[in-house]
C-alpha positions as a printed NumPy array, in Angstrom:
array([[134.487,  85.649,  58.141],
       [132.892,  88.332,  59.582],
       [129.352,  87.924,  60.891],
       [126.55 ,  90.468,  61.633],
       [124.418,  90.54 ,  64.246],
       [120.491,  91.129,  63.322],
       [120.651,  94.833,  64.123],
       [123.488,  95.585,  62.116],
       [122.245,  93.576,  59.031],
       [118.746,  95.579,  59.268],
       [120.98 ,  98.787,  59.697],
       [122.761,  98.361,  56.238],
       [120.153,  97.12 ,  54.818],
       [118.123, 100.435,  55.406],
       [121.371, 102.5  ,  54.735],
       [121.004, 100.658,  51.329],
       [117.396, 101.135,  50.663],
       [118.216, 104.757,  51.429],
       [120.952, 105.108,  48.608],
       [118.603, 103.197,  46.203],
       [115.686, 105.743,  46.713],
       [117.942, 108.53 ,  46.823],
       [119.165, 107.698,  43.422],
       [115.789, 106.873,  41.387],
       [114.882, 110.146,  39.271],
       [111.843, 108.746,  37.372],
       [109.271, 111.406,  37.416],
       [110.404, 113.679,  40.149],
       [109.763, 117.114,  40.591],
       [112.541, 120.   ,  40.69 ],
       [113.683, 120.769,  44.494],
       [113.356, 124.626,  43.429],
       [109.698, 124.524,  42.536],
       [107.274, 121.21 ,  43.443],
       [105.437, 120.497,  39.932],
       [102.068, 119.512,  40.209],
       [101.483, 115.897,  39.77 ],
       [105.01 , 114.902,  40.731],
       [107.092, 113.228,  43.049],
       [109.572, 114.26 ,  44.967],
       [111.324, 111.911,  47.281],
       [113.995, 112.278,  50.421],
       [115.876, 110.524,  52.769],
       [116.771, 111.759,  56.5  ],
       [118.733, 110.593,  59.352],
       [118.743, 111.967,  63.265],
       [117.35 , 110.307,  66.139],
       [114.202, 109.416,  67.85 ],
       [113.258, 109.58 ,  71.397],
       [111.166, 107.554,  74.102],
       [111.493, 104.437,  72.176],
       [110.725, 101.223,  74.053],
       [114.822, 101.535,  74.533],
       [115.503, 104.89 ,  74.847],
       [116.67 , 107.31 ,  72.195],
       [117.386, 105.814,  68.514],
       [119.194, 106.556,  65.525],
       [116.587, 107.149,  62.959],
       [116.401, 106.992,  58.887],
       [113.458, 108.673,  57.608],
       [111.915, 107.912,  53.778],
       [109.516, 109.673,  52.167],
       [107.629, 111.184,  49.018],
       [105.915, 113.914,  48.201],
       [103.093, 113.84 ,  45.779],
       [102.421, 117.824,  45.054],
       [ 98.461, 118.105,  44.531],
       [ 99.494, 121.78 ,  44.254],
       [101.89 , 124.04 ,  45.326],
       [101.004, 124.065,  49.08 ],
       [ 99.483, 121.024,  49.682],
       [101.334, 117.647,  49.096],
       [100.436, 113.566,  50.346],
       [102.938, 110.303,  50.183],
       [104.451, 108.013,  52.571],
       [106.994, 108.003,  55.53 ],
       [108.358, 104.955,  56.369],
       [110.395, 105.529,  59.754],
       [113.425, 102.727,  60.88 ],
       [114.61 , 103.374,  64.233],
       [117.617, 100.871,  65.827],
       [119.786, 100.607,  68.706],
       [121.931,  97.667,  70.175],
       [118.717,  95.594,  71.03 ],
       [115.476,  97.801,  69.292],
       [114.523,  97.518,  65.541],
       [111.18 ,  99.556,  65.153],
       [109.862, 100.122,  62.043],
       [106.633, 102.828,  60.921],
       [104.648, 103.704,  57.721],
       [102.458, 106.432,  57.602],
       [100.75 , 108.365,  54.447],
       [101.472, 111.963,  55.245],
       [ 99.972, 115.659,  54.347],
       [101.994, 117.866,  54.456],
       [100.949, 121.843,  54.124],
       [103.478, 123.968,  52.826],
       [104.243, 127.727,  53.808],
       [106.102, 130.221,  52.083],
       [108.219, 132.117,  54.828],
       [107.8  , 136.279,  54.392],
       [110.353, 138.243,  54.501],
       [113.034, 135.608,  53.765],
       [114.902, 133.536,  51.487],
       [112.193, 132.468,  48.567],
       [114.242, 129.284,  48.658],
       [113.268, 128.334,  52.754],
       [109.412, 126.934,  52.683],
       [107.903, 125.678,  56.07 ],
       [105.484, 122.511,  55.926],
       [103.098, 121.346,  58.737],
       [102.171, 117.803,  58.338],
       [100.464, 114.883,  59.765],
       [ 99.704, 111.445,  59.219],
       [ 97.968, 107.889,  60.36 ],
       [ 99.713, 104.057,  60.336],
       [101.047, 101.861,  62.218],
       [104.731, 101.294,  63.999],
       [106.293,  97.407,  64.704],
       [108.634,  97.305,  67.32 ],
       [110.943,  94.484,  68.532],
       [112.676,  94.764,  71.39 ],
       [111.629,  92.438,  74.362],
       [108.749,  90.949,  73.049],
       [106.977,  92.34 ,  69.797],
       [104.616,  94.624,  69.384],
       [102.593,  96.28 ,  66.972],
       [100.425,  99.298,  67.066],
       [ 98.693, 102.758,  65.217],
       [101.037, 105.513,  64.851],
       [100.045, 109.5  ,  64.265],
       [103.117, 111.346,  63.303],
       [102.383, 115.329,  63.685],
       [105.191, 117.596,  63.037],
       [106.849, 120.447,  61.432],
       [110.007, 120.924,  59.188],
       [111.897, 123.441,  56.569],
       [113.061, 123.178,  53.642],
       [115.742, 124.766,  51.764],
       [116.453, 124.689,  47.987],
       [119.95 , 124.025,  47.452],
       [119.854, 123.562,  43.269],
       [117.27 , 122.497,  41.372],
       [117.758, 118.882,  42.028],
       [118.337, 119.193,  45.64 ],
       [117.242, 120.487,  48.924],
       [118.28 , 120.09 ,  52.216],
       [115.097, 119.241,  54.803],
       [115.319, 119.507,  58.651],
       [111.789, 117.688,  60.226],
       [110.532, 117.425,  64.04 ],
       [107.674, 114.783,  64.632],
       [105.841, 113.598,  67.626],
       [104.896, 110.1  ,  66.976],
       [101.835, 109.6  ,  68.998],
       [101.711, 105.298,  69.352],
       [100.784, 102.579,  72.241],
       [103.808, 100.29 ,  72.144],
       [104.561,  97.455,  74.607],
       [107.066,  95.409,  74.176],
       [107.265,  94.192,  77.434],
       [110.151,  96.025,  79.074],
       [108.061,  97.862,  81.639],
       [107.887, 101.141,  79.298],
       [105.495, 101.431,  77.567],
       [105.697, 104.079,  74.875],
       [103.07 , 107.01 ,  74.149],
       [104.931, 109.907,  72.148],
       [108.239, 109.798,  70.539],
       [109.492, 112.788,  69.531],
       [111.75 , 112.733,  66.437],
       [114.526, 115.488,  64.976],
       [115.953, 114.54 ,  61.441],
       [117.99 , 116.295,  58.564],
       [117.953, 114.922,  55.685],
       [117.684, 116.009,  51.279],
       [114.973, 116.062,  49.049],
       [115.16 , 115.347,  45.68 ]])
């Protein structure tokens, strides 16, 4: 039989929880055009940096609720895991979003920023506030789907013990919005 270690459980299990929300079309929004009032949700992977050990892969989920058509709240929940780290972060987000001049209608720009808190276990536990600030694009690929490319500083005060304690962790993923 084959057994999993913690990491690896907590790894599939967010590669699951990713699929699920990926797949859930109640009330969202078209990727071509937000709608006002509705959701639009997204998954991301990449990696995150300065984590109490070192660089992580990440998996990003979020939701957009569009108050209008630049301005947009919802939650980010960030996982982060290598061979001995699980760190976990929800935020609620706003994001601003920018129509790009000059270009491709279908490429919009978003500034965004957020307050929560981040759990880490890597050494010890520890738990502490978290203000993601960041930028990302977006590009409509149909109307159900875009593709999404985000950069975030997480600005935190983790120790978990190992000596490094963590102040910013800066964050690339790529992910699709639905």
């Amino acid at each position: 039989m084959i057994q999993l270690t913690k990491c690896a459980a907590r790894f599939i299990f967010a590669v699951c929880l990713m699929g699920l929300v990926s797949v859930i079309p109640i009330g969202v929004s078209d990727a071509a055009e937000p709608q006002v009032g509705a959701w639009s949700p997204g998954a991301s992977i990449g990696f995150l940096g300065n984590t109490p050990d070192g660089t992580a892969f990440a998996t990003n989920l979020h939701a957009d609720y569009f108050t209008n058509k630049q301005f947009s709240v919802g939650p980010l929940a960030q996982l982060a895991i290598t061979g001995d780290l699980f760190q976990i972060g929800f935020s609620g987000q706003g994001k601003y979003w920018l129509d790009l001049a000059g270009l491709d209608t279908r490429l919009r720009a978003n500034l965004q920023g957020g307050v929560g808190f981040v759990h880490a276990n890597f050494l010890n536990s520890d738990t502490s506030f978290l203000i993601p600030l960041g930028v990302g694009l977006d590009y409509v690929l149909t109307q159900q789907v875009g593709l999404t490319s985000t950069f975030l500083l997480n600005f935190t005060d983790l120790n978990t013990g190992s000596g490094n304690d963590t102040h910013v962790m800066p964050g690339l993923t790529f992910g699709l919005r639905y």
